[in-house]
C-alpha positions in Angstrom: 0.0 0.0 0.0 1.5 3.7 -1.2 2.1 6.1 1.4 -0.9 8.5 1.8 1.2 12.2 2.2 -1.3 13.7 4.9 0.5 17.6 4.5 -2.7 19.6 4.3 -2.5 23.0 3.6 -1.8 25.1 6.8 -5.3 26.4 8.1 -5.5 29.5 9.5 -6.9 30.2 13.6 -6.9 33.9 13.7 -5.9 36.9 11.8 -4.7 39.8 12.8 -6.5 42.6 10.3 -5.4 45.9 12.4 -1.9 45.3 11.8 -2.2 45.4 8.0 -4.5 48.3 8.6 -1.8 50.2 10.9 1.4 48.9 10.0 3.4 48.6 6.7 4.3 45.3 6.9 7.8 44.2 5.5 9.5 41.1 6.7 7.6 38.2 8.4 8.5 35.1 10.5 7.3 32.0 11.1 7.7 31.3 14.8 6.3 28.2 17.1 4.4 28.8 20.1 4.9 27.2 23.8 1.0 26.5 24.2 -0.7 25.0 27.5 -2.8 21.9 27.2 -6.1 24.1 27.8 -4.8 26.4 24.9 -4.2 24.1 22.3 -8.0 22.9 22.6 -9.4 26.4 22.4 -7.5 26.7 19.6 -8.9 23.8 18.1 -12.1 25.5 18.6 -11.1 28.9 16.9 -11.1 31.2 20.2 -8.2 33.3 19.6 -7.9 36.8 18.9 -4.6 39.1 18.2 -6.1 42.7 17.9 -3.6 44.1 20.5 -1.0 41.7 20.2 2.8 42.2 20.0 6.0 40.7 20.5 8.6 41.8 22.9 12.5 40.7 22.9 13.7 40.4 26.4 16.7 38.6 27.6 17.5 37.0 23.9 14.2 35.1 23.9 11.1 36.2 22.1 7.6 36.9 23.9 4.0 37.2 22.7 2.2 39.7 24.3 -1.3 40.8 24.0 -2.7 37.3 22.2 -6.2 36.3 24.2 -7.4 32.7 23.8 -10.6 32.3 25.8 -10.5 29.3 27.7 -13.2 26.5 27.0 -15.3 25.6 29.8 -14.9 22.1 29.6 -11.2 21.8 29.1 -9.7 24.3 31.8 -11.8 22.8 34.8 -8.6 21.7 36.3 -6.3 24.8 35.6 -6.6 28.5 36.1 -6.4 30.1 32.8 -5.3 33.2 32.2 -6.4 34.0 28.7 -3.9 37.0 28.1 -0.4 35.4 29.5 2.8 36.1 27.9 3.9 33.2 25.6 7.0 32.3 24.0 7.7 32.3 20.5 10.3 29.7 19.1 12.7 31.2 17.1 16.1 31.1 15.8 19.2 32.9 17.5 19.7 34.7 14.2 16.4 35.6 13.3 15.7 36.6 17.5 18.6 39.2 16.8 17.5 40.5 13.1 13.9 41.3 15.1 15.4 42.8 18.0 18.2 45.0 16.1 15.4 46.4 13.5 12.9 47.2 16.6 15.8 49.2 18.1 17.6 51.3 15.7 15.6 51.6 12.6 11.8 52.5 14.3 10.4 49.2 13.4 7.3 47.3 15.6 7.5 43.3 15.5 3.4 42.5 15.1 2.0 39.1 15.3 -0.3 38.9 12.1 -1.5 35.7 12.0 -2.2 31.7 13.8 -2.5 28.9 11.9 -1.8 25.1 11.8 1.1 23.7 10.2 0.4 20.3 10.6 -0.4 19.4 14.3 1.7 22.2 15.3 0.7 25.7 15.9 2.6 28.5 14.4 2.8 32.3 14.6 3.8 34.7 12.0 5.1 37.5 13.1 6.1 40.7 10.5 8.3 43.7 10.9 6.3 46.9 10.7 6.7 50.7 10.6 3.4 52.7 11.6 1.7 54.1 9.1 0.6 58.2 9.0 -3.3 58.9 9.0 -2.9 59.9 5.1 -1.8 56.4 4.5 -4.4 54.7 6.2 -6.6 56.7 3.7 -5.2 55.6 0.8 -5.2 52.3 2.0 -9.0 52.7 2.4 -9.4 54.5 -1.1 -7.3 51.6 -2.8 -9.7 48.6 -0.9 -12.5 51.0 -1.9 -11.9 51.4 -5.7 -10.8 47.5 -6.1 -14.2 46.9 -4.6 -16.4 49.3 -7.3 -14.0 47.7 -10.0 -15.1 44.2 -9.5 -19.1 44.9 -8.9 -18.2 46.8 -12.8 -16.7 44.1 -13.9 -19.8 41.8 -13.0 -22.2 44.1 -14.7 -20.6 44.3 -17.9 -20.4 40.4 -18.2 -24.1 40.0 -17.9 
């Protein structure tokens, strides 16, 4: 019997929206998380939210701040969970320092933008961002505005 390759597609937990909104994104990460027991199940569930969420360098180890994962009734009955602790992100030595030297000198924030399965594991990616000045955020809006009229054109002109 052939080998069946079970390597779905990675699906995605939570998206972080705001942080394309507010921040010109430019280089991302893919970073593991250090999840409780409790967490990984709400996960499962899709109860995970990173509106505020950021991530911290402190002491050569990268943090997740901010993330909140609301705690399923029926698997934290045992544990007190706190739905906004700090977690740590899994990442290498070199990329740990490329995040922490940009966030220092050049004026960069490190974001976490998105959760999502990667198999059975749960990964974070994380993006380099400068803030963005009000007048960008409304040409952002304009541009997602004017690609919308262009495709409800485009579907009147095929009919």
């Amino acid at each position: 019997m052939a080998k069946s390759n079970n390597k779905a597609a990675p699906t995605t937990i939570a998206l972080n929206k705001r942080a394309r909104y507010d921040y010109k994104l430019e280089q991302r990460f893919e970073a593991g998380v250090a999840l409780q027991g409790w967490e990984v199940k709400s996960l499962r569930a899709g109860k995970a939210q990173l509106v505020d969420s950021y991530v911290l360098i402190r002491n050569g180890e990268a943090w997740l701040l901010g993330a909140h994962i609301t705690p399923l009734t029926s698997a934290s009955t045992h544990v007190v969970a706190d739905p906004q602790r700090t977690r740590k992100l899994l990442l290498h030595a070199r990329e740990i320092t490329q995040i922490f030297t940009a966030t220092q000198a050049k004026g960069y924030t490190c974001v976490a933008t998105a959760l999502y399965w990667k198999g059975n594991k749960v990964k974070c990616e994380i993006a380099l961002g400068k803030g963005k000045q009000q007048h960008d955020k409304r040409a952002t809006q304009r541009e997602r505005d004017w690609s919308r009229e262009k495709q409800r054109m485009m579907k009147q002109t095929n009919r």
